[in-house]
FIDOTOR-356007 format. One record per residue: residue in three letters; x, y, z of N, C-alpha, C, O in turn. Coordinates in steps of 0.02 Angstrom, whole numbers, plus 50000, padded with zeros to 5 digits. Example, Ala and Ser with C-alpha at 12.3 -4.5 7.8 and 13.67 -1.06 7.14 Angstrom:
Ala506604971650390506154977550390506604983550390507124983450423;Ser506424988850354506844994750357506455000250394506705005750402;
// end
This chain:
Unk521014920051732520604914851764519874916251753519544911051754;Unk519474922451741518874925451724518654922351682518144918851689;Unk519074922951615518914920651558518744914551562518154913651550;Unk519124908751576518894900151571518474898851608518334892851603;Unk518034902751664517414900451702516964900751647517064904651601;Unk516324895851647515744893851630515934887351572516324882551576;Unk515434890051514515104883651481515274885451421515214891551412;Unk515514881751366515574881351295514954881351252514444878451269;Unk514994883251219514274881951149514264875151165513874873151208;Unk514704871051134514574864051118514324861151167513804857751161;Unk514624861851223514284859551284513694860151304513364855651329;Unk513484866651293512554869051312512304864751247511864860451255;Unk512554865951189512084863351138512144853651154511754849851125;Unk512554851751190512304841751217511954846651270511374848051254;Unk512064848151299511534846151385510854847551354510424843251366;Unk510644853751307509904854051277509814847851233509214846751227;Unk510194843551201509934836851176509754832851180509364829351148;Unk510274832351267510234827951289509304827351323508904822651319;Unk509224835051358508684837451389508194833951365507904829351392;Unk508064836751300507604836851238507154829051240506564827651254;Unk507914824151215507804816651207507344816251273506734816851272;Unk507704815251323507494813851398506674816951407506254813351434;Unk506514823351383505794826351376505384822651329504784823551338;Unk505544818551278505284816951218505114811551262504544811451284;Unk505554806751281505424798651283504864798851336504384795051340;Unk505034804251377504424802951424503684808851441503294809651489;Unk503774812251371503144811051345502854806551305502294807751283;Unk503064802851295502884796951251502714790551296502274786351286;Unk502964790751323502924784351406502144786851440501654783251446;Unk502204794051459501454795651466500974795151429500444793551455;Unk500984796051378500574795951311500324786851317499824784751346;Unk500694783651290500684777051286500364773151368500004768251372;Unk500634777351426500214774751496499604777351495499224774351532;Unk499284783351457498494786251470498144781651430497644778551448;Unk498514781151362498024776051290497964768351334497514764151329;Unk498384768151364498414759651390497644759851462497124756751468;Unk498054766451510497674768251566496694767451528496214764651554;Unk496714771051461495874773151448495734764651402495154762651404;Unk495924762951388495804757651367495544749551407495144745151391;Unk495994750851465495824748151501495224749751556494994745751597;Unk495074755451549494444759451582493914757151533493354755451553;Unk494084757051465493584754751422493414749351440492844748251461;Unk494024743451435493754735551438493254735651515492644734651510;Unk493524736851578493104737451620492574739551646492254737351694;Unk492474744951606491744748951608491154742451536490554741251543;Unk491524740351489491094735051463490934729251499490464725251496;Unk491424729651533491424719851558490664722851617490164719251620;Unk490674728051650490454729651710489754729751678489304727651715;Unk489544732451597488914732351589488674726851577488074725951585;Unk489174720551550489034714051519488644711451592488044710651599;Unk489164710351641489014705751688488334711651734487904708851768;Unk488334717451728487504717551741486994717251711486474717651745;Unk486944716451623486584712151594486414706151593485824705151578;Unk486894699851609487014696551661486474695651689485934693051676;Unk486794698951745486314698051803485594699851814485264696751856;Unk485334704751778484654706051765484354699651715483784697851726;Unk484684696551666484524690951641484224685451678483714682451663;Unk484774684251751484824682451777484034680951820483614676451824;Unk484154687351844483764688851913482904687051863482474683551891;Unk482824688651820482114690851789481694683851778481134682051794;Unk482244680951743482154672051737482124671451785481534671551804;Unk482674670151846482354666551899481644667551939481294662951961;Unk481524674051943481074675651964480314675251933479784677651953;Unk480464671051875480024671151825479204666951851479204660851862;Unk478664670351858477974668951908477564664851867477524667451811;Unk477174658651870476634655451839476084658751819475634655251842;Unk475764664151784475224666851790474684663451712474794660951656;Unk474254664951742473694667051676473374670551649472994673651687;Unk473324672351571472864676751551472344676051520472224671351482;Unk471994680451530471014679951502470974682451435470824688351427;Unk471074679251391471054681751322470394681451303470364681551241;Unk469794680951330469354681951293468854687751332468304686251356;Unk469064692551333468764699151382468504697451439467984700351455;Unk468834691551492468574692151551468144688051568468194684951621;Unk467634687151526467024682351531467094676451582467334670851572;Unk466804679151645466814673451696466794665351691467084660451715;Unk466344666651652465774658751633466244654851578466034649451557;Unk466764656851559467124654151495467824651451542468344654551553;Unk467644644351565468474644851606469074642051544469664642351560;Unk468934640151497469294639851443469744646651429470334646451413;Unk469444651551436469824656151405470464661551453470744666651435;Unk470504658151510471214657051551471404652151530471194646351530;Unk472134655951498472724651451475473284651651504473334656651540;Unk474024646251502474594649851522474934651551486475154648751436;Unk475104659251522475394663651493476174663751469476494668451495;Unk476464660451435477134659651423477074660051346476794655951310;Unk477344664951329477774665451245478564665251243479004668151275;Unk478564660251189479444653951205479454654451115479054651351080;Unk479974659051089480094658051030480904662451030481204665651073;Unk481044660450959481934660050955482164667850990482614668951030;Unk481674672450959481874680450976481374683451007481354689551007;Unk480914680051034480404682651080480294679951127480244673851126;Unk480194684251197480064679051246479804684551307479994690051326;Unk479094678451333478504685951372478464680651434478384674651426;Unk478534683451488478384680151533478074685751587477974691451564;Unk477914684551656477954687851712478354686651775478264681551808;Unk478804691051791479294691551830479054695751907478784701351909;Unk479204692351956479424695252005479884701952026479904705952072;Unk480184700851972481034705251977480904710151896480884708251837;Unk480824718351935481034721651875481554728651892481604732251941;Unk481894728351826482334734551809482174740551859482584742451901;Unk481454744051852481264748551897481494748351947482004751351963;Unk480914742252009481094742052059481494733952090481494732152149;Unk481644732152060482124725452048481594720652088481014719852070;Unk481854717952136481394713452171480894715552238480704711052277;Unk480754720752246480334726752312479864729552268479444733252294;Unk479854728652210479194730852174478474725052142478594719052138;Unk478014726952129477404721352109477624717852031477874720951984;Unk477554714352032477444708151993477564711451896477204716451893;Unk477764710751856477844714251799477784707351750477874701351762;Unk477564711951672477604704251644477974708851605477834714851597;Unk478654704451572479214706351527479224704451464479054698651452;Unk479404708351415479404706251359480314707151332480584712351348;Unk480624703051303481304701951264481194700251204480824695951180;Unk481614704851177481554702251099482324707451077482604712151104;Unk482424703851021483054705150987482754707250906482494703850862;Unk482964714850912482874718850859483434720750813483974718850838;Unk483514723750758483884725650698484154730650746483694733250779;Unk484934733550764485394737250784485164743550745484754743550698;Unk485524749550772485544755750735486024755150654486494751250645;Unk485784759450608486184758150534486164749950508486484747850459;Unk485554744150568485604740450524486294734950536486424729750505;Unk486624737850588487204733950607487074728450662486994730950718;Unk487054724050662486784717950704486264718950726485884721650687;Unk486014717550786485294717450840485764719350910486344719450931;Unk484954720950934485094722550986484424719851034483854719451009;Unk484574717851109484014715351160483744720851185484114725451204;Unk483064721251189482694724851195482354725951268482884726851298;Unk481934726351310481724722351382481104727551385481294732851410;Unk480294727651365479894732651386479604729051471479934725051504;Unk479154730751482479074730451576478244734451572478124740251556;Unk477694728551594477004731851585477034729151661477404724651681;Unk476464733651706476264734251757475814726051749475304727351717;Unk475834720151762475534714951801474814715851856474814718551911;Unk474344713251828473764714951869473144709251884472644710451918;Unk473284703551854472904698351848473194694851774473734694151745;Unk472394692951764472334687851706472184694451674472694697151653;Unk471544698451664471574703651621471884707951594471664710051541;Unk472494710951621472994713051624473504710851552473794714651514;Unk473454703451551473944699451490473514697251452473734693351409;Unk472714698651452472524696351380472394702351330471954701651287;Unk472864709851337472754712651292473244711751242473264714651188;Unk473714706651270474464702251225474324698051194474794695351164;Unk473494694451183473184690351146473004690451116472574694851118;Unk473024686351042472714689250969472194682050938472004681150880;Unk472084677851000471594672450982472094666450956472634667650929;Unk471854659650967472194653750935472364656050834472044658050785;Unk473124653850854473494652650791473584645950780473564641750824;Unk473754644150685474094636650676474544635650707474924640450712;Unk474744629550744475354627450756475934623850722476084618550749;Unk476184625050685476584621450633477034615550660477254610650630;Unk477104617750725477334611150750476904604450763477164599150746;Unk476374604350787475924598350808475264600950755474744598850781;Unk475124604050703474544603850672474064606150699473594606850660;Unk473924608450771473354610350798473304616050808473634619250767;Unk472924620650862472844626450865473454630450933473624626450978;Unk473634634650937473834637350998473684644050996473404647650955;Unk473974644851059473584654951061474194656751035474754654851049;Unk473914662450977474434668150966474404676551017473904678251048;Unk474964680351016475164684351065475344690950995475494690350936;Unk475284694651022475254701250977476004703850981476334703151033;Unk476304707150918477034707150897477114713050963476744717450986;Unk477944710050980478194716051048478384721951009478724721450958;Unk478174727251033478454735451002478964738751043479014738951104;Unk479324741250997479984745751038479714754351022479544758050977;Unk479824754051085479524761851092480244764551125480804762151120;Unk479934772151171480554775651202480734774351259481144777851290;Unk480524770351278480394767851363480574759751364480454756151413;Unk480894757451302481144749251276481864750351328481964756451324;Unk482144748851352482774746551393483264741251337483164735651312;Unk483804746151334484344741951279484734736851336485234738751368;Unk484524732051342485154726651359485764726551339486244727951375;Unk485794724351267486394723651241486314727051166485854728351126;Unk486934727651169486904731951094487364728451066487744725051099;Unk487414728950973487884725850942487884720650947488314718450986;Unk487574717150925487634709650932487474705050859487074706450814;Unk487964698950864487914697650788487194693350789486834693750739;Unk486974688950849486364684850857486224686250931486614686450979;Unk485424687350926485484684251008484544682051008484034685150994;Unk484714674751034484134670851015484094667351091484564666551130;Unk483534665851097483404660551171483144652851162482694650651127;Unk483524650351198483214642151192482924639651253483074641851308;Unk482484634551242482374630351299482444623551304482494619551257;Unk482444621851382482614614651397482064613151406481644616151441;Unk481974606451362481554600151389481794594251436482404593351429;Unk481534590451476481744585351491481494579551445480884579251437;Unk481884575151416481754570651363482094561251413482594560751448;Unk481644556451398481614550151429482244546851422482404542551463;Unk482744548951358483224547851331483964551351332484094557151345;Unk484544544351309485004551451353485074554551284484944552151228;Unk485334561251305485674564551363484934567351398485004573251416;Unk484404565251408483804567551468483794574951462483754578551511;Unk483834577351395483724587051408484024586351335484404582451308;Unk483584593251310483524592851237483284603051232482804606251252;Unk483894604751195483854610251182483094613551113483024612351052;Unk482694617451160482194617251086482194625151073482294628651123;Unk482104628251016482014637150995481424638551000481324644550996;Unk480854634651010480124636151025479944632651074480264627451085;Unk479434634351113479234631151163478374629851163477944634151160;Unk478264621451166477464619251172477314617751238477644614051274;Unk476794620751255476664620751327476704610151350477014606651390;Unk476244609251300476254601051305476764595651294476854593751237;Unk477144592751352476664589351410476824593751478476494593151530;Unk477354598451469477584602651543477384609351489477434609851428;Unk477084614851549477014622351529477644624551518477784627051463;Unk478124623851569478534629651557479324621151543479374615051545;Unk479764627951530480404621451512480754623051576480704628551602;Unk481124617851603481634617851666482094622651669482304624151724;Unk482364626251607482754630151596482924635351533482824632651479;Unk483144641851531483124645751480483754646651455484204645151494;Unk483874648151416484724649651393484694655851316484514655451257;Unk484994661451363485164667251299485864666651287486374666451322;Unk485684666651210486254665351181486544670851139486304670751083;Unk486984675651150487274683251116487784680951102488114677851143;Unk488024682151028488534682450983488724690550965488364695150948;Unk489404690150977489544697550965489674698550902489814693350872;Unk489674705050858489904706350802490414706250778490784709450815;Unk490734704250730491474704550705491804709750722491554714750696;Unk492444711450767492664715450767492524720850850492724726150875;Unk492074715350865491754717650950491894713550989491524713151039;Unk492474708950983492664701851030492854706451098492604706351154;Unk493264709651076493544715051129493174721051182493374725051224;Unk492484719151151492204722951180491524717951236491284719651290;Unk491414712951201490864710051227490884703451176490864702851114;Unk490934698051243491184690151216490684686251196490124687951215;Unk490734681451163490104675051184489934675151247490364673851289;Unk489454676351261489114677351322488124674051348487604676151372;Unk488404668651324487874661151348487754661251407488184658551441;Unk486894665351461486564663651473486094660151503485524661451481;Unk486114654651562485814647251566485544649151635485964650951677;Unk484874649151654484674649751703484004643851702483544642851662;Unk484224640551770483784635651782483194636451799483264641051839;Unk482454634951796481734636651827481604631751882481694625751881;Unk481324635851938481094633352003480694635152022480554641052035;Unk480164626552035479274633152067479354628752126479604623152131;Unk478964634452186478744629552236477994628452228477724624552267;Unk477634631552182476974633252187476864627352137477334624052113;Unk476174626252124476064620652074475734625252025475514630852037;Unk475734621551956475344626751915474654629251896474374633251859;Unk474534624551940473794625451936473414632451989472874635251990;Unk474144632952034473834639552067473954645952024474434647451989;Unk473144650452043473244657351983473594661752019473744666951988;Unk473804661252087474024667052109473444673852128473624679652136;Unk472994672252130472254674352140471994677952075471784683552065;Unk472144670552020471784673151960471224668951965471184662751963;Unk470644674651975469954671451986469504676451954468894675451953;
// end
C-alpha cells in the first residue's frame, strides 16, 4: 500500500503545464491591462493640457482691455500719436489682457503677445504666449515701429515690431500642423459676420470675436484634435476711454 501513495511523472509533468499556461495567460492579461491602463493615462493627461490651453485662450481673450499706445516717445502735445493698440494678423496677435498665466486674473493688467512659430526639428509650429508688464500708453510704444503700407486699403497704418521667442516664451501648444487666428466682422449682409485673417481697425477697432484655429499634425489625431477656439468680445467701457491713458 506504501508504494501506490503519491504522484506519477506524467501527472506532475500536466499539473506544471497546466500551471505554466495559467502563469503565461495572465501575465499577458496584465501586460495588455498596464499598456491599455498607461495609454489611457496618456490620452487623459493630453486632453487635460488641451482643455487648459483652452481655457487660458479662453480667459485672455475675454479679458482682453481697450488700451493705447504712445508711439511717438510720449510727446504730450502730439495727441495723434496715441493709437489703438491691437495687432490682428493670421499668426500674430498683441493685445492687453486683464488675465495672465502668472497671476491669472488677481494680477495687473499685461499686454500679450501669440504667435505661432516653426516646432522643434522643423516639425509643424507651435503657439507661443510672451507676457510684458502693462503700464500705460508708454509702456506699448516700444512695440512700435512707425506707420507701415497697408496693402489692404492703400494707406498708411502703424506697424508693430516682430514678436521674439526667448526662454521665458510659454509653449501653449505644441505640434501642430496650422495654428492661425481669425476675426469677426459684423457685415450689413447675410450671413451679418464675416470671417477676416487680418484685422483694420476701420470702421470698428476691435472685431466682436476671435477664433484660434489649431490643426494637429498627421499622425497626432490621437493626441490633440481639431481644436477651434471662438471667443466672443465684450466691453462695457467705450473706446474712447484710456483707462487713465493721459
Amino acid at each position: 500500500m506504501r508504494r501506490r501513495q503519491g504522484f506519477t511523472l506524467l501527472e506532475v509533468l500536466m499539473a506544471v503545464t497546466l500551471l505554466s499556461l495559467i502563469s503565461v495567460g495572465i501575465a499577458y492579461a496584465m501586460r495588455a491591462g498596464f499598456n491599455t491602463m498607461s495609454k489611457t493615462n496618456a490620452r487623459v493627461t493630453e486632453e487635460r493640457r488641451m482643455l487648459g490651453a483652452q481655457r487660458v485662450l479662453e480667459q485672455m481673450l475675454a479679458n482682453l482691455m481697450p488700451a493705447r499706445a504712445d508711439c511717438h516717445g510720449g510727446n504730450p502735445l502730439d495727441v495723434k500719436a496715441k493709437i489703438f493698440f491691437f495687432q490682428a494678423e493670421p499668426e500674430t496677435l498683441r493685445f492687453v489682457s486683464t488675465y495672465s498665466l502668472e497671476e491669472a486674473a488677481r494680477g495687473v493688467p499685461r499686454m500679450i503677445e501669440m504667435q505661432a512659430i516653426p516646432g522643434d526639428r522643423g516639425e509643424g509650429v507651435r503657439l507661443i504666449v510672451n507676457e510684458h508688464l502693462y503700464a500705460g500708453p508708454l509702456s506699448l510704444g516700444q512695440f512700435c515701429v512707425g506707420p507701415v503700407p497697408d496693402p489692404r486699403t492703400g494707406g498708411l497704418r502703424m506697424g508693430y515690431a516682430p514678436v521674439e521667442a526667448s526662454s521665458r516664451s510659454f509653449v501653449l501648444a505644441d505640434r501642430l500642423a496650422s495654428c492661425r487666428f481669425l476675426y469677426r466682422r459684423v457685415i450689413v449682409e447675410p450671413p451679418f459676420e464675416a470671417w477676416e485673417e487680418s484685422w483694420t481697425p476701420a470702421p470698428s477697432p476691435l472685431p466682436t470675436a476671435i477664433r484660434v484655429d489649431m490643426q494637429p499634425l498627421a499622425g497626432e489625431s490621437g493626441r490633440l484634435r481639431h481644436s477651434p477656439v471662438t471667443v466672443p468680445l465684450h466691453f462695457l467701457r467705450s473706446f474712447e476711454d484710456r483707462y487713465e491713458d493721459k
